[in-house]
C-alpha positions in Angstrom: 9.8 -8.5 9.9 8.6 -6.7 6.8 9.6 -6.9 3.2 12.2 -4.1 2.3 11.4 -3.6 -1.5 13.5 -0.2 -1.8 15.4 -2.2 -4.3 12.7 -1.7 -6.7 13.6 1.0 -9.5 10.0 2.1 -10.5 7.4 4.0 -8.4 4.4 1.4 -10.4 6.6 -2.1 -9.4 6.7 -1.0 -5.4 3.4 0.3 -5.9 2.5 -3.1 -6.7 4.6 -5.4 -5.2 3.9 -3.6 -1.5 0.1 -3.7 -2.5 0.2 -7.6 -3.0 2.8 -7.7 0.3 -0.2 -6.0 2.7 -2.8 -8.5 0.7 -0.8 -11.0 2.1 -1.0 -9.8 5.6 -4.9 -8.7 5.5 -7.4 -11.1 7.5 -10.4 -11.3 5.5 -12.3 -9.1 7.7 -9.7 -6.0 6.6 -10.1 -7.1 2.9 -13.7 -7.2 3.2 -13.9 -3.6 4.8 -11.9 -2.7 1.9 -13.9 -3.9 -0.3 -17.3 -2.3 0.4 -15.3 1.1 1.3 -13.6 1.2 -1.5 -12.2 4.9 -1.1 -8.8 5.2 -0.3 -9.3 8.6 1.1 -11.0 7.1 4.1 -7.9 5.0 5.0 -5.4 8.0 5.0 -5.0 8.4 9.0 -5.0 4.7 9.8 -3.7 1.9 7.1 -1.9 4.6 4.9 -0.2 5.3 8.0 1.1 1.7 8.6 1.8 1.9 5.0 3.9 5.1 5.5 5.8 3.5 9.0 6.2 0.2 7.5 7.5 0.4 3.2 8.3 3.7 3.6 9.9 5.9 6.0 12.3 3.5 6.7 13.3 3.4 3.5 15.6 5.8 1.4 13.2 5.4 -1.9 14.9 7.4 -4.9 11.3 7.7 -7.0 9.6 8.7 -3.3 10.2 12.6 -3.8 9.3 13.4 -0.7 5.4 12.5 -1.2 4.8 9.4 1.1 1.1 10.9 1.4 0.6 10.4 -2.5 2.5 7.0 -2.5 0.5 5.6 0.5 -2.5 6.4 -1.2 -1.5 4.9 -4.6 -0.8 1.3 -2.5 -4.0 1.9 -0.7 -5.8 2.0 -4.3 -3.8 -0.9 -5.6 -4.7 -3.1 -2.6 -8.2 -2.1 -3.4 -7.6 -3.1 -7.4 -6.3 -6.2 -6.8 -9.0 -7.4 -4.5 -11.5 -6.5 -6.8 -10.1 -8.3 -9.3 -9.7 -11.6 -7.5 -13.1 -11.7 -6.9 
């Protein structure tokens, strides 16, 4: 069962805090394929859409504004941020 973190009251603390939440769930393999693809473009149709299904579709998110493309894609980057940085 996933995380529910509509709760959150900012778009940059669920930005972050579902970004550290799919860290979690990544195999290395996935953070590895991140890492030397590091455009979140390229990850729109496939893990932006998990992203989408899973933190936020089901989810009535009151900063979401009816742009889950755009907050998808700021997870996707986040993701990518924060596994840079831990290396």
């Amino acid at each position: 069962m996933n995380k529910d973190f509509s709760y959150l009251d900012d778009r940059e603390d669920f930005v972050n805090a579902v970004a550290i939440d799919c860290i979690t769930k990544m195999n290395d393999e996935k953070k590895l394929t991140l890492l030397n693809n590091p455009d979140a473009r390229l990850y729109h149709h496939s893990y932006g859409m998990w992203i989408r299904n899973t933190y936020i579709y089901p989810y009535k998110l009151h900063f979401f504004e009816f742009m889950a493309d755009s907050l998808s894609h700021s997870i996707i980057e986040e993701v990518i941020i924060l596994l840079q940085e831990a290396l």
